[in-house]
N, C-alpha and C positions, 0 to 999 in steps of 0.2 A: 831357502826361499820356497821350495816347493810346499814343504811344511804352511807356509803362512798365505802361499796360493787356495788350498786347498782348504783349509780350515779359517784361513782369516785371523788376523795378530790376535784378536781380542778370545778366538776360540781355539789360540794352539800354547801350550802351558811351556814353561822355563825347563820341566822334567822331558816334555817329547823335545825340545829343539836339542839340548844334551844328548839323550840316547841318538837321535838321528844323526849328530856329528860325532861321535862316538868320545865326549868327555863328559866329567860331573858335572850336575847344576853348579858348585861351588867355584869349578873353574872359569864355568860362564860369569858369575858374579863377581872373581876376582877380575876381568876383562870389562865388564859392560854392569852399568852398578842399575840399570834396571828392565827391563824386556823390553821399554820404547828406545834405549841407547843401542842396544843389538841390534832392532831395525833399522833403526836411520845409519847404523854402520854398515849393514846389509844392504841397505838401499844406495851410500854412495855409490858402493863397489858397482855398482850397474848403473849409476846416473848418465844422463844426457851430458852432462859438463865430459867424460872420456871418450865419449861416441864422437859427440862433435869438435871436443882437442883433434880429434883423429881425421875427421872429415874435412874440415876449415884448410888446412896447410896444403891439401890434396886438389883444391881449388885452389888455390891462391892464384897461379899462372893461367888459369884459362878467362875466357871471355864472357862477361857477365853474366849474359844467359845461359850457355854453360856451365858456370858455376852454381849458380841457385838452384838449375834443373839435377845437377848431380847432390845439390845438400840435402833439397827437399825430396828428391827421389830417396838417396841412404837413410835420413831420417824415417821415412814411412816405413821402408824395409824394414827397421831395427825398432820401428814402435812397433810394428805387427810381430815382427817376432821373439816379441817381450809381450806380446801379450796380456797373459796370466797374469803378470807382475805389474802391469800396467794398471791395468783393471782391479787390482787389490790393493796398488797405493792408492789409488783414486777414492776407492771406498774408505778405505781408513784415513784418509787426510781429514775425511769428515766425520771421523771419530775423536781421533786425537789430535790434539794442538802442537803438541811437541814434534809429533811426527810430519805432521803438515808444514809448522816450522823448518826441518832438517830438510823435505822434499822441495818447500822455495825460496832454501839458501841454493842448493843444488842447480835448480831449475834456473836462478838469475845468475849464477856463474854463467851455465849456458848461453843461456841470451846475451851475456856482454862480451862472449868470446863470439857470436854471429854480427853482436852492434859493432865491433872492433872489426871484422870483418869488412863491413859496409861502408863504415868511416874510413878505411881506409881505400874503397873502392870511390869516398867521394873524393879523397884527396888524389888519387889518377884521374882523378877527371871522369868517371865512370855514371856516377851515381849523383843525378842534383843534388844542391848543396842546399837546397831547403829540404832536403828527406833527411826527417829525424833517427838515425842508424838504429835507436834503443824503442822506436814505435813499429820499425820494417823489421827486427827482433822478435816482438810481441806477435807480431801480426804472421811472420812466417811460423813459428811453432805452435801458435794456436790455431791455423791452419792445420798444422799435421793432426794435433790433438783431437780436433773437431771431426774429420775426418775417420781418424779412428774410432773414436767413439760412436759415428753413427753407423760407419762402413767396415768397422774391424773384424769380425766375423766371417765378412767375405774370405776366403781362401782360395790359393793356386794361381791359374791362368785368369781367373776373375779380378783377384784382389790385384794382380800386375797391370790387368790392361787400366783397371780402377785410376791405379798410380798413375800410370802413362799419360793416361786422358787428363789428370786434373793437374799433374805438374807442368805439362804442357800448357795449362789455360792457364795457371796461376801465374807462371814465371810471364804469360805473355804479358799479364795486367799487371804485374810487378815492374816490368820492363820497360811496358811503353805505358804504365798509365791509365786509367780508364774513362780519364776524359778524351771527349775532340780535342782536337786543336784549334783555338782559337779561328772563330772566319771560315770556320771547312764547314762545308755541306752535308747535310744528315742524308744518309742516303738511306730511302723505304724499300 
């Protein structure tokens, strides 16, 4: 991966990914029948669908603010520090189709292990029963994404306190909503 950080799929050849894992081109070919099937097998092995298998069950028992503050905190951590890889699927998804393809099969696994999540946070009673699990899905990773992509950069004590501050205000508008309440007074 570092290989296709640094150079980019389209400017790293079948000959350097061989030498850098130390087999032939031929054995790559008998494995992966073309440079876009190496990636996107490269790419599962680091997808969002094992991060968040791993982070989902780890919440399951706490209380729903808690939980979403702990998902969308790990998630930020583990987009910042994918980085590279972040930033380089991105660009080539809008190169290649096939790869694009492999990154939002990957990507809707994710999200239907968070909507599974949510549905079943509606069935405890947790989560209104008019919130669509697979749009509060959409809506929380494309938060982290957006995020990253403007504020990724930041590094250390910065990019923490970043986290802190915006998990804090998302989970609250996640939580309770960002309208009034019906009848209550706007206060100036």
């Amino acid at each position: 991966m570092a290989l296709f950080c640094e150079k980019g799929v389209r400017g790293t050849s079948v000959r350097e990914i061989a030498r850098s894992v130390g087999v032939t081109e031929g054995l790559l070919y008998h494995y992966f029948s073309s440079k876009s099937d190496l990636v996107a097998a490269c790419w599962s092995e680091r997808s969002w669908k094992q991060h968040i298998e791993l982070m989902v069950p780890q919440a399951a028992d706490r209380p729903l603010r808690d939980a979403l503050k702990s998902l969308l905190t790990d998630m930020m951590r583990g987009i910042h520090e994918s980085g590279a890889l972040v930033r380089m699927q991105m660009a080539e998804m809008l190169q290649d189709a096939d790869l694009a393809g492999a990154v939002g099969a990957q990507s809707a696994s994710g999200r239907q292990i968070i909507a599974d999540f949510v549905a079943e946070r509606q069935r405890r009673g947790e989560v209104r029963p008019d919130v669509d699990p697979m749009t509060l899905a959409w809506l929380l990773l494309g938060y982290v994404h957006t995020i990253f992509l403007l504020a990724g950069r930041v590094c250390g004590p910065e990019w923490d306190a970043l986290v802190e501050t915006h998990v804090e205000r998302v989970v609250a508008i996640v939580a309770d909503g960002a309208a009034q309440p019906p009848g209550s007074v706007r206060q100036t």
